[in-house]
C-alpha positions as CSV (number, residue, x, y, z in Angstrom):
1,X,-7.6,118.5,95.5
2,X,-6.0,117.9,92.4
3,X,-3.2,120.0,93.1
4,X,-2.6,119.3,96.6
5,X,-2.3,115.6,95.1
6,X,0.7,116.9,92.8
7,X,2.5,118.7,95.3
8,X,2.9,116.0,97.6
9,X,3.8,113.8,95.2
10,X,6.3,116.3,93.8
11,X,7.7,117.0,97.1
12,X,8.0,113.0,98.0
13,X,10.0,112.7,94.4
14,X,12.4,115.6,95.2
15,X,13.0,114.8,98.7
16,X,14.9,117.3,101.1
17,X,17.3,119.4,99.5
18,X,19.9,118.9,102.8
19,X,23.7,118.3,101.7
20,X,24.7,115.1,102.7
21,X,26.9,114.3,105.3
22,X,30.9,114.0,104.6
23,X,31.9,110.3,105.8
24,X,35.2,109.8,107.1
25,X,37.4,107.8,104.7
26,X,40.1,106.5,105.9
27,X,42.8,104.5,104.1
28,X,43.4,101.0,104.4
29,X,46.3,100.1,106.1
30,X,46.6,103.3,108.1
31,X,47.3,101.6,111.6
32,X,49.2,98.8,112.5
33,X,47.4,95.3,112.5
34,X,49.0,94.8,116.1
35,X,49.4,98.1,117.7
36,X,48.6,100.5,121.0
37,X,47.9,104.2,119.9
38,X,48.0,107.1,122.2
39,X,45.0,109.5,121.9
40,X,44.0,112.9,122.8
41,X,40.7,114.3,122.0
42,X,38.4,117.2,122.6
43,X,34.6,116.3,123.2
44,X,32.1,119.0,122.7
45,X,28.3,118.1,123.9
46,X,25.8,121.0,123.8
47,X,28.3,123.3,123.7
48,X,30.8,122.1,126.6
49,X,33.8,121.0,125.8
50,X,35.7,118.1,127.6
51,X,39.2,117.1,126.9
52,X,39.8,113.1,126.7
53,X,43.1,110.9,126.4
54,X,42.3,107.6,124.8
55,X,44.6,104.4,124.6
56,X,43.7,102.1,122.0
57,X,45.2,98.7,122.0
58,X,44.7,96.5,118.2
59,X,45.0,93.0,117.8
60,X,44.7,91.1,114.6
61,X,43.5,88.1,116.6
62,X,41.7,90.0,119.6
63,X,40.1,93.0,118.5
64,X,40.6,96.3,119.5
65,X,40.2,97.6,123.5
66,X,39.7,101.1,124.3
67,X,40.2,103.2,127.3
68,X,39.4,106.5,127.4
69,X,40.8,108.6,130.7
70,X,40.4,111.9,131.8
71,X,43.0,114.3,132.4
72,X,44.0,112.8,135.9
73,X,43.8,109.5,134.8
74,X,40.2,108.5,135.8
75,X,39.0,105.8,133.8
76,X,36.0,107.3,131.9
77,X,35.1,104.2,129.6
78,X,36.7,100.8,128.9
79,X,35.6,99.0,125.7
80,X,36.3,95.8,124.0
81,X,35.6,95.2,120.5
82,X,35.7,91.9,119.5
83,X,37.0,91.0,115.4
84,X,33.1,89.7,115.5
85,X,32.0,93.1,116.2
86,X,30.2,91.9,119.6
87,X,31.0,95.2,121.9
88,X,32.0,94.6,125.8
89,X,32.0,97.4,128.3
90,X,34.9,96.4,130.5
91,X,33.8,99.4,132.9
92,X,31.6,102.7,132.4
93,X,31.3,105.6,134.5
94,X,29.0,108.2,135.2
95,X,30.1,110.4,132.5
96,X,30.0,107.3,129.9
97,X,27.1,105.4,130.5
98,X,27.3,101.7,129.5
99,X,24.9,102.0,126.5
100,X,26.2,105.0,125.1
101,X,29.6,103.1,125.3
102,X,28.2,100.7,123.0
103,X,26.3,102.7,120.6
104,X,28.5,105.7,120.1
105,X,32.5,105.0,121.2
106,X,32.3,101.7,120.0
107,X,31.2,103.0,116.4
108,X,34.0,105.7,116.5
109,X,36.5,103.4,117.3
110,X,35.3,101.3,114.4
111,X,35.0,104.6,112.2
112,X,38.3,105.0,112.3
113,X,40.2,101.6,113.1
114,X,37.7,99.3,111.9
115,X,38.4,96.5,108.8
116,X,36.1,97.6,105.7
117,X,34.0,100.6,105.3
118,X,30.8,101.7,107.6
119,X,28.6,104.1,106.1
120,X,27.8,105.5,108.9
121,X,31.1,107.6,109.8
122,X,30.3,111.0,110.4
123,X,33.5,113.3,109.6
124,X,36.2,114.2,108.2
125,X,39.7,113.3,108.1
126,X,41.8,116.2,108.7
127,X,45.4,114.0,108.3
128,X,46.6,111.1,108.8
129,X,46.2,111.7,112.3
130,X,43.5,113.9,112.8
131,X,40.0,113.5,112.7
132,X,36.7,115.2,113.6
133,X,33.8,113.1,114.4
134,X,30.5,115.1,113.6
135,X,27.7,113.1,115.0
136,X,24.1,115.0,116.3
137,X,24.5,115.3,119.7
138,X,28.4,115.8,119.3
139,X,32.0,116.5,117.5
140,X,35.1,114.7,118.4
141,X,38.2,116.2,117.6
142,X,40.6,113.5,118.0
143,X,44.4,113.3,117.4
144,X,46.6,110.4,117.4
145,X,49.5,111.5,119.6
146,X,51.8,108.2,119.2
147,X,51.4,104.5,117.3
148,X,53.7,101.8,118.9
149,X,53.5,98.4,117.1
150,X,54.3,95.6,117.8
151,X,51.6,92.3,119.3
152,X,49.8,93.1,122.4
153,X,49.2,91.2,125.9
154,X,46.0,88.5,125.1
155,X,44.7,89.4,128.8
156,X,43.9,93.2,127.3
157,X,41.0,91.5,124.7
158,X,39.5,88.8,127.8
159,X,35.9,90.0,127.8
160,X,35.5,87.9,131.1
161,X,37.1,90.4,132.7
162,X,34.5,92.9,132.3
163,X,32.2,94.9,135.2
164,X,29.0,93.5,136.3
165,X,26.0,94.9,135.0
């Protein structure tokens, strides 16, 4: 009994021996405050792959609005992240469902363009413009194709223009 006692209590000390995760860390600075920035990406889930294309418009006063389009241009989500952190699906679809909007592309997009650190950033950056998103159910491999800056329309960040639930 004795020793049962000790190795569990050994074992609860030590802990897993797993290597932790790499976080992406991404330099301040790295984007433009006020910016649109082209995106391609490859999505795999469960071992099917899907390319994306993802236009990503930054606001210093409005936030930061996502749409992510498949190849023909179908809208696949639309996203609004306000500078409060409050998320706003503008429109989902049946490949993005409105929740996994929220929990998972909206804490991408803040992975990567978000002020401050999150700890929970999954990844590596490969360069300044490449980064792989490892997450448990899948891997983004995402490349900035283009950064235009300059200030961007105030109708892109109007949550009231968002689908009905």
């Amino acid at each position: 009994m004795r020793l049962n006692l000790l190795l569990l209590l050994t074992v609860l000390l030590v802990g897993c021996a797993t290597t932790p995760r790499s976080q992406i860390q991404r330099p301040p600075d790295s984007v433009p405050a006020d910016a649109i920035i082209t995106q391609r990406g490859v999505l795999t889930v469960l071992g099917r792959q899907f390319t994306l294309n993802g236009y990503l418009s930054i606001s210093a006063t409005g936030g930061k609005r996502l749409i992510v389009t498949e190849n023909f241009g179908g809208v696949l989500a639309d996203a609004l992240i306000k500078p409060d952190g409050t998320v706003h699906v503008m429109r989902s679809s049946r490949a993005f469902k409105s929740k996994w909007i929220k929990r998972y592309i909206a804490a991408d997009v803040e992975c990567l363009f978000g002020i401050g650190s999150r700890t929970d950033c999954p990844g590596q950056m490969l360069s300044p413009t490449h980064f792989l998103i490892e997450r448990r159910w899948y891997r983004l491999d995402l490349r900035i194709v283009e950064t235009k800056p300059g200030p961007q329309p105030a109708a892109m960040f109007d949550e009231s223009k968002a689908e009905k639930p």
